[in-house]
ZALO-274180 format. One record per residue: x negated, y negated, z negated of N, C-alpha, C in turn. Coordinates in pm, whole numbers, plus 50000, padded with zeros to 5 digits. Layout:
BEGIN
XYZXYZXYZ;...
//
This chain:
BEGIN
810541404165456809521408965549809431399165667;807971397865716808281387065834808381391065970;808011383066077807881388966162806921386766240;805951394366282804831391066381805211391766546;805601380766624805631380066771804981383066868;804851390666920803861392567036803991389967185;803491379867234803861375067378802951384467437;803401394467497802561401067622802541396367777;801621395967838801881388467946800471391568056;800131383268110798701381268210797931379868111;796741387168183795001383268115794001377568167;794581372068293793621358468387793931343868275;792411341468308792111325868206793041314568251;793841317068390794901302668427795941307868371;796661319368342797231323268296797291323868138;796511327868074796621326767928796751313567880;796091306967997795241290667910796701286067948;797631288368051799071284068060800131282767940;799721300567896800431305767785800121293967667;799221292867598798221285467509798881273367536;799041268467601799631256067592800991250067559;801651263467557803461262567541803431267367403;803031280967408803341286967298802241285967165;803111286567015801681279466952801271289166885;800351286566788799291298866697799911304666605;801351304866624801771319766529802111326566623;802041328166763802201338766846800891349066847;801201354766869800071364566934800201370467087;798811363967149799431368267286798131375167338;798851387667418798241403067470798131399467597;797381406167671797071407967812797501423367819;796751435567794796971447667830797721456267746;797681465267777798601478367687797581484067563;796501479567553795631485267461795781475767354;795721461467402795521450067315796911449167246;798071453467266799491455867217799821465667165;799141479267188799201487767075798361487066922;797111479867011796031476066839797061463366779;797881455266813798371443266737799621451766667;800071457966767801311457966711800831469166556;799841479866579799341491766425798861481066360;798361468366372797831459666278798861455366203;799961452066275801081447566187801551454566100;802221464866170802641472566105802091478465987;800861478365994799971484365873799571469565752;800221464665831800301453865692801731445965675;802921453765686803491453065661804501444365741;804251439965814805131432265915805841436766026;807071428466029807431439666139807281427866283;807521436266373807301430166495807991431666623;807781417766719808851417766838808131414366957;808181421766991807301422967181808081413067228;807921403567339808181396567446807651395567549;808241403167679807291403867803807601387267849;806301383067898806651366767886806131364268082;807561374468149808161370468265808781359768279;808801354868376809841343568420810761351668513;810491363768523811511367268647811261375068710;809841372568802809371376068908809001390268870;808471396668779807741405968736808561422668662;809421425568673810471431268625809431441468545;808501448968657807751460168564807051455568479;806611445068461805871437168368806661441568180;808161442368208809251448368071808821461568094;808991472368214808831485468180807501491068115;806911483868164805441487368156805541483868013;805591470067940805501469467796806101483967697;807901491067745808471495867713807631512767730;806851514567796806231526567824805151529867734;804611515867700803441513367639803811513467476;805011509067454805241508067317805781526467285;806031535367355805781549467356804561559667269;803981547867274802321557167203802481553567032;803321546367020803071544566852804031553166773;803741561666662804381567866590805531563166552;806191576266484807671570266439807731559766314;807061558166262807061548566174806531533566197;805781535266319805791524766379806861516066496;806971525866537808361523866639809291520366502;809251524266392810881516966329810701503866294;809781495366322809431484466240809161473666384;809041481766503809291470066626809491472066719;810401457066755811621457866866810791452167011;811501453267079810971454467210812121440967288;811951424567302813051418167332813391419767510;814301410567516814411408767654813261397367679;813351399367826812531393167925811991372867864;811281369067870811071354567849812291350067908;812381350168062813011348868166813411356368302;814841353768302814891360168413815031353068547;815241356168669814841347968794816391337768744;817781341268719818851331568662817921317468591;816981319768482816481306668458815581303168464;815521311968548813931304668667814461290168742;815791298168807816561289068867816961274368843;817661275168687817971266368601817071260168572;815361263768528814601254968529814031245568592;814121253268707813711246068854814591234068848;815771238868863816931227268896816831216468791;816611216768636816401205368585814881199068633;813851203068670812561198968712812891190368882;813771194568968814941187069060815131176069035;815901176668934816671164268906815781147068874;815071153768862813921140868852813271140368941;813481144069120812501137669184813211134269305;812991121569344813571113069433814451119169526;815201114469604815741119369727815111126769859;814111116969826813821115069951812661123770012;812341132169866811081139769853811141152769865;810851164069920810771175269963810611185769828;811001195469805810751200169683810091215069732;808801219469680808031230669686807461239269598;808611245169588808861260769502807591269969488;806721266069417805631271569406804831278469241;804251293369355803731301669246803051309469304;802061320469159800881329169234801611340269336;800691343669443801091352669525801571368969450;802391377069487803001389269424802711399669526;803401406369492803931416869551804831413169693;805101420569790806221415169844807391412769816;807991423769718809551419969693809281405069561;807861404869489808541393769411808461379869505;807251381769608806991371269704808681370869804;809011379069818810501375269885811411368769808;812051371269643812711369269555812121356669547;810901348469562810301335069527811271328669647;811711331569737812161323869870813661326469839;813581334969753815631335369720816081320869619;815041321769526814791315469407814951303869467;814241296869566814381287269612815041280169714;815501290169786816921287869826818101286869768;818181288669628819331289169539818561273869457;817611269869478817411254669393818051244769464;817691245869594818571238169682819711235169721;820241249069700821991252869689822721240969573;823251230169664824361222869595823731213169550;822001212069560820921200069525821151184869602;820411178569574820441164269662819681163169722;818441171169760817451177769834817321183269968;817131174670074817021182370202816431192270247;814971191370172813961200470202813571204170090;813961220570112813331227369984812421240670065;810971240670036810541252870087809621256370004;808581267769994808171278169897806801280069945;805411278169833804091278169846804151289569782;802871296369824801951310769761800741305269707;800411307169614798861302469573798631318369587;797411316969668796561328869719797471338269815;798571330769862799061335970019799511331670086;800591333770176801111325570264802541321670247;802941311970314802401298770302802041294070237;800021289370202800201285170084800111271170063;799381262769978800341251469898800061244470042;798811237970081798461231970249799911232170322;800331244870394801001246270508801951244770440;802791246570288804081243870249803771227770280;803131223870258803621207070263803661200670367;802631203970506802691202770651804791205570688;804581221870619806451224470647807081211970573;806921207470465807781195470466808161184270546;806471177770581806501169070650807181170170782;806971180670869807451186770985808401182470962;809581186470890810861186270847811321170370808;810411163570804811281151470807810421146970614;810161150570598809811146770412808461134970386;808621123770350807181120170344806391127770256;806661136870179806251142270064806721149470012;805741157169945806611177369851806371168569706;807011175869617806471177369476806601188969443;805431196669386805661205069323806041209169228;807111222369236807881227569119807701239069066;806411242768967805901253268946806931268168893;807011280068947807931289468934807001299768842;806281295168767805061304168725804391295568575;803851302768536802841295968417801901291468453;801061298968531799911289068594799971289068758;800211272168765800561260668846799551251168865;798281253168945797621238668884798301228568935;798021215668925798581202469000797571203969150;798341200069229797901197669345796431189669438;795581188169299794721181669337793871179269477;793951171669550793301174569706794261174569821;795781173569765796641180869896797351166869921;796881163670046798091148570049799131154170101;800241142170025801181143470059802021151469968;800741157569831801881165869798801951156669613;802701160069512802461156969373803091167269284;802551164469161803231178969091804541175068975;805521185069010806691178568899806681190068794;805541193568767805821203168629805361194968461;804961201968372805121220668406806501223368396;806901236268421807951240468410808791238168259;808291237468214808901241968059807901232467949;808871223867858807581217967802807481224167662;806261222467556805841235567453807281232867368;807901227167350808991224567287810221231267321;810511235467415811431242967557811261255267508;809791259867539809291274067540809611279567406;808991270467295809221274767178810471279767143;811371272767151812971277067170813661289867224;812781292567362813631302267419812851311067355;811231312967333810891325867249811901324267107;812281315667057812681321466907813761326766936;814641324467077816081330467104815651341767129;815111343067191814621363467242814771367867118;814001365167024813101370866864814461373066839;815461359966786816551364266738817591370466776;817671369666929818491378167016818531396466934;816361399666980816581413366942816891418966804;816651406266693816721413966607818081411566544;818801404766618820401408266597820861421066642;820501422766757820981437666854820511448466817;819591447766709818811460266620819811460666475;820011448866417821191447566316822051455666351;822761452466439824211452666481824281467066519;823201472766619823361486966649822351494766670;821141488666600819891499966589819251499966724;819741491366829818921490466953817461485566895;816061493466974815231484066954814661478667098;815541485567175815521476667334814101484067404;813841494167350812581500667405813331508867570;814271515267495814591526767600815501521167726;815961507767698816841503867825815931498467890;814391491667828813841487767887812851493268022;813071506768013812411518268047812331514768253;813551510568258814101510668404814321499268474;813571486768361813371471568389813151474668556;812571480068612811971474468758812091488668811;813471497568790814261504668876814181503669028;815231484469028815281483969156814451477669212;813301473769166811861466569230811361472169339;812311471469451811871476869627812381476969701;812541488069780813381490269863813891502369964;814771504970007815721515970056814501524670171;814391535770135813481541270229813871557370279;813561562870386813871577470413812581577470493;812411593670471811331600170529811361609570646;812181604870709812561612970829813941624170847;813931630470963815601635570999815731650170890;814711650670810815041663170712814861658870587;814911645870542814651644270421815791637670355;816111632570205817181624570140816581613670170;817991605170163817931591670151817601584070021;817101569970001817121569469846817611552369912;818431549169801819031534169837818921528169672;818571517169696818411505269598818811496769641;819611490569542820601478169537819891468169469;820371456869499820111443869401821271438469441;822041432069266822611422169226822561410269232;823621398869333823581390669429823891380269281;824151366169219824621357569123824551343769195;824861338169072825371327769111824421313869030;823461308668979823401293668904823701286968893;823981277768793824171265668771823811265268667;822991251168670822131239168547823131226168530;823291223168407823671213768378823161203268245;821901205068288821481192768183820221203368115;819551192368023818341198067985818921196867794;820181198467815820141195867614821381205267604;822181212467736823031225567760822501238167688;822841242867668822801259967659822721268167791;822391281767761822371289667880823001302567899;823371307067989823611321867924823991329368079;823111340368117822601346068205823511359368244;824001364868334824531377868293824391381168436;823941391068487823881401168632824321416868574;824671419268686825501434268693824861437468789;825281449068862824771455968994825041466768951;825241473969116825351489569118825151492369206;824891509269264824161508769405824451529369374;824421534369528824441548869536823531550769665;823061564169656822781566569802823071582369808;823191583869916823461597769972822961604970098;822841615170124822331620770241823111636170314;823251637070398824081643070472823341651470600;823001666570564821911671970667822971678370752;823151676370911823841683070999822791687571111;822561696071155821491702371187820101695271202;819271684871302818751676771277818651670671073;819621664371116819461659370937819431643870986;820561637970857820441624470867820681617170726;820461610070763821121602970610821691584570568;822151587270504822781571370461822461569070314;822461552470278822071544570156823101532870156;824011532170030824621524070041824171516669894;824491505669895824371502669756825121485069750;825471482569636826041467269682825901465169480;825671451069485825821450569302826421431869355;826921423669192827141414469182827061407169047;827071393769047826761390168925826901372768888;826961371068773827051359268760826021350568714;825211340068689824251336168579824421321968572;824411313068452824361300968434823161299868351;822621287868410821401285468331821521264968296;821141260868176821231250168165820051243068123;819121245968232818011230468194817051239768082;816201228668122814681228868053814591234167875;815401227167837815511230567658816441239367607;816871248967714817581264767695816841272267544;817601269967491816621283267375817781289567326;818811288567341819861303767346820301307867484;818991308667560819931317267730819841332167721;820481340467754820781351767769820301359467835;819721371167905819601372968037820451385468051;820101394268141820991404568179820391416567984;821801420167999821991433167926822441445367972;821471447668072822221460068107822121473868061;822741483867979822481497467978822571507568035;823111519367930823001530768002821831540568005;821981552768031820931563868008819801567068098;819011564768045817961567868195817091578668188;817101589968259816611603068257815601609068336;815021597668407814071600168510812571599468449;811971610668540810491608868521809891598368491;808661595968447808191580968456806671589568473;806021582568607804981586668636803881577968553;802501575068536801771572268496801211558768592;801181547168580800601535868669799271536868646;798611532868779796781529868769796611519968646;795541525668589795091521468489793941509868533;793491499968473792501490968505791331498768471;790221495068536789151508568561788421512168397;787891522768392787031518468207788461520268120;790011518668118790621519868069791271531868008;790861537067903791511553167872793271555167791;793511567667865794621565967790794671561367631;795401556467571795921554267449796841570067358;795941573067259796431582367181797751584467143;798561585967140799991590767146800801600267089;801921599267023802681611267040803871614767153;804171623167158805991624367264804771617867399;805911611767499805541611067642804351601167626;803701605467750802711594967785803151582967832;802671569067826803161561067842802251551067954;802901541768038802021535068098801761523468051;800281520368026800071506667950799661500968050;800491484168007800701474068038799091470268150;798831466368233797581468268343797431453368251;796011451268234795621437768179795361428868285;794961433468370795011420968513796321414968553;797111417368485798641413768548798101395068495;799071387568608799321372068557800471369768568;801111364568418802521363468396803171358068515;804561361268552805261351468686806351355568624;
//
């Protein structure tokens, strides 16, 4: 029996046309939750079985839940025939990629960590990301562009110069990166990943899941459920309400070469609690830790986090892209994948 791949990801044209260029024509690649439930009953109804790949680099965590919510609507006989892998990437070889894309550009040159604008926590995590490229680099100046926010690519490279740099190169943290056309001072050191790279790490996912389905019947749907758990942050609603605390898991990188192996691993853990004494108050504690090695550009056995465990929580329904109807279903409703998303 074979297997039909499915890269799910963004459905903006810089984005796909990104995808399209790495990955080749035995993939099949989805934008929304509709277009991944019709591929995946196509397969299945002809006999193939099949392996989702949310084709994150990192930045996007719900980008996995959302796939995992979405793969909810297909019957049981469809659900037995496909697996659900880990992440393309996680921010660990985001890191690692970056750092071999590093290593090739002068001393003397400023390096600018650049990708599409997010959310805030992934737009913050872009400035972690790149503070950890720099960590232990030969690189004085490392700072971080927003395409379509702030700082974007313009004022990242002014921040270089400021800083002493005759010049940025850019180091795309994203699939679609254009080159810098127009910006002096700046040049581009991508792409990130060349189609040869990519190819690799998708066939490691593929074979990753369908070892972990061998071995113990995982099809990686249900851990995937809580991909972007901790995607936020610690909030209370005043002197009568609970606290709710979210943690994130702190690691470590290192790249060593573009012909290395990789292998990724984060942990974390986190509690919160609340404590009403007349008024009412409350506390959030949470702390996690972790390790990740990533080795260079031509990684196609890296790892990323495996984390389990039971997850028992509601799952509310995400805005749907407009014109979009639910998807027919059995058991829970599921949230499909928003087709406007652009892979990061």
């Amino acid at each position: 029996m074979t297997d039909r791949v499915i890269a799910v990801g963004g459905h903006e044209s810089d984005g796909a046309a990104a995808l399209a260029g790495v990955l080749g024509p035995e993939v099949t690649r989805v934008g929304g939750g509709r277009e991944l439930v019709r591929e995946v009953r196509s397969a299945r109804a002809a006999g193939e079985r099949v392996c989702v790949v949310p084709m994150t680099l990192g930045r996007d965590p719900s980008l996995v839940a959302d796939a995992a919510r979405t793969l909810l609507a297909l019957d049981a006989g469809e659900r037995a025939g496909t697996l659900l892998a880990e992440p393309f990437g996680t921010t660990a070889h985001l890191v690692g990629w970056l750092r071999t894309l590093a290593n090739r550009v002068p001393d003397d040159r400023a390096l600018l960590v650049t990708a599409p604008s997010g959310d805030p926590f992934s737009d913050a995590d872009l400035f972690r990301t790149a503070r950890l490229v720099g960590q232990y680099g030969r690189h004085r100046v490392v700072e971080v562009a927003l395409l379509g926010g702030a700082p974007d690519l313009a004022e990242g490279v002014w921040r270089c110069r400021a800083l002493g740099a005759p010049g940025a190169v850019v180091l795309p943290a994203a699939w679609a990166v254009p080159e810098p056309a127009g910006v002096a001072h700046a040049e581009y050191g991508g792409p990130l990943l060349s189609a040869s790279a990519a190819a690799g790490v998708l066939a490691s996912r593929v074979r990753q899941a369908r070892e972990r389905y061998e071995r113990s019947g995982d099809d990686g749907v249900d851990r995937a459920l809580a991909a972007d758990h901790d995607h936020g942050h610690a909030h209370s609603h005043g002197p009568d309400d609970h606290g709710h605390g979210h943690s994130h898991g702190h690691g470590h990188a290192h790249s060593h070469g573009p012909d290395d192996h990789g292998h990724g691993h984060s942990h974390g853990h986190g509690h919160a609690h609340s404590h009403a004494h007349g008024h009412g108050h409350s506390h959030g504690h949470g702390h996690g830790h972790g390790h990740s090695h990533s080795h260079g550009a031509d990684d196609g056995h890296g790892h990323g986090p495996d984390g389990g465990g039971d997850h028992h929580r509601a799952l509310s329904p995400a805005p749907r892209t407009a014109g979009e109807s639910p998807v027919e279903h059995q058991g829970s409703a599921p949230d499909l994948v928003p087709s406007h998303r652009s892979p990061r």
